[in-house]
C-alpha positions in Angstrom: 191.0 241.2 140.6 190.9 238.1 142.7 189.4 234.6 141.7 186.1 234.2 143.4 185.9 230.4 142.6 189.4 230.0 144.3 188.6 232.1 147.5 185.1 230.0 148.3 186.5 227.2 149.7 190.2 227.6 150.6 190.5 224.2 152.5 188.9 221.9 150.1 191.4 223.3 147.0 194.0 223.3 149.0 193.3 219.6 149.9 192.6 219.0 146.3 196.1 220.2 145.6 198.1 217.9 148.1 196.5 214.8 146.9 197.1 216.1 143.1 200.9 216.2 144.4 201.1 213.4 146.6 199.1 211.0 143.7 200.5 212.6 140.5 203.9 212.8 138.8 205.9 213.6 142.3 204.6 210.0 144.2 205.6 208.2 141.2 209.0 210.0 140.8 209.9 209.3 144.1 208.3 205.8 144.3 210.7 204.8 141.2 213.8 206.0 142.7 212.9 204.5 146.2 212.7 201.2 144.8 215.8 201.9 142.8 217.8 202.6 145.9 216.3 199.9 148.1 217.1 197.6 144.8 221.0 198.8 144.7 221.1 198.3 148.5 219.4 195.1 149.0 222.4 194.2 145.6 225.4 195.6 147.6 223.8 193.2 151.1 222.9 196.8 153.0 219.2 196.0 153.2 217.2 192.8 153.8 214.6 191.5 152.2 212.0 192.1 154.4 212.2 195.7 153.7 212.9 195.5 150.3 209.3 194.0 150.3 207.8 196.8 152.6 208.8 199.4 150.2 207.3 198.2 147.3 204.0 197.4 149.1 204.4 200.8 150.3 204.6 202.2 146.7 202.0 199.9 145.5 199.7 201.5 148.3 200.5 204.9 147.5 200.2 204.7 144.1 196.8 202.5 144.6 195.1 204.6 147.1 192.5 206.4 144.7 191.6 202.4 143.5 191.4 201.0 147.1 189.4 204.1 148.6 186.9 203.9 145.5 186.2 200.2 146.0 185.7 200.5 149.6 183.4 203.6 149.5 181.3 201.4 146.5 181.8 198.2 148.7 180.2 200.3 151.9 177.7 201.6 149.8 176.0 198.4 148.9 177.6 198.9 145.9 178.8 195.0 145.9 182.2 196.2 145.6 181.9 197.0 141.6 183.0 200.5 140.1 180.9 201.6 137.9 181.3 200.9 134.6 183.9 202.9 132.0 183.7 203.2 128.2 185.9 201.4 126.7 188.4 203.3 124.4 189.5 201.7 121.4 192.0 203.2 118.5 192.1 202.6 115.4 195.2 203.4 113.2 195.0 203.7 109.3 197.6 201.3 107.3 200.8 202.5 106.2 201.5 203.5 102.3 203.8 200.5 101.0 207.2 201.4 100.9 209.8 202.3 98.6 212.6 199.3 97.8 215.7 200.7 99.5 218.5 202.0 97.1 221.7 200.0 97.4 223.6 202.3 94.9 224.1 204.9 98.0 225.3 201.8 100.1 228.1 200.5 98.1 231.7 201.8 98.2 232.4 203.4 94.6 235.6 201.7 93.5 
């Protein structure tokens, strides 16, 4: 009836959730329209600079978090600051079939 995975540790999936929201598809929702409404108000003279700045090191934070925490755990390790290493995905795509000359019968006004 009940999950028994779900129940063991209700604290560390419930963490798991909040950063899945607060580093997935919502942060970079709200990051895109926060520097979209600091853009049109620094435009319209409503906002400085300075803050204009702050909100996009802010997103840039946000968004980076999982990066800089990863680095600095590695770096305190002994790690020398170096994550470890990821295959490298390559795709290959097949060539198109030549194409058909277009048909400029169907083009032309009949007279």
């Amino acid at each position: 009836m009940f999950n028994a995975s779900a129940s063991d540790d209700p604290f560390a999936s419930s963490i798991g959730w909040i950063t899945g929201t607060m580093l997935g598809e919502l942060a970079v929702t709200l990051c895109v329209l926060a520097v979209a409404f600091v853009g049109f108000s620094m435009l319209t003279g409503r906002v400085s600079l300075r803050r204009g700045g702050q909100v996009i090191l802010g997103c840039f934070l946000l968004l980076g978090a999982p990066v800089i925490a990863a680095n600095l755990l590695a770096l305190a390790d002994g790690g020398g600051g170096q994550p470890e290493a990821r295959p490298t995905v390559v795709y290959e795509a097949q060539p198109r079939e030549p194409l058909q000359p277009a048909d400029d019968t169907a083009a032309r006004p009949t007279p």
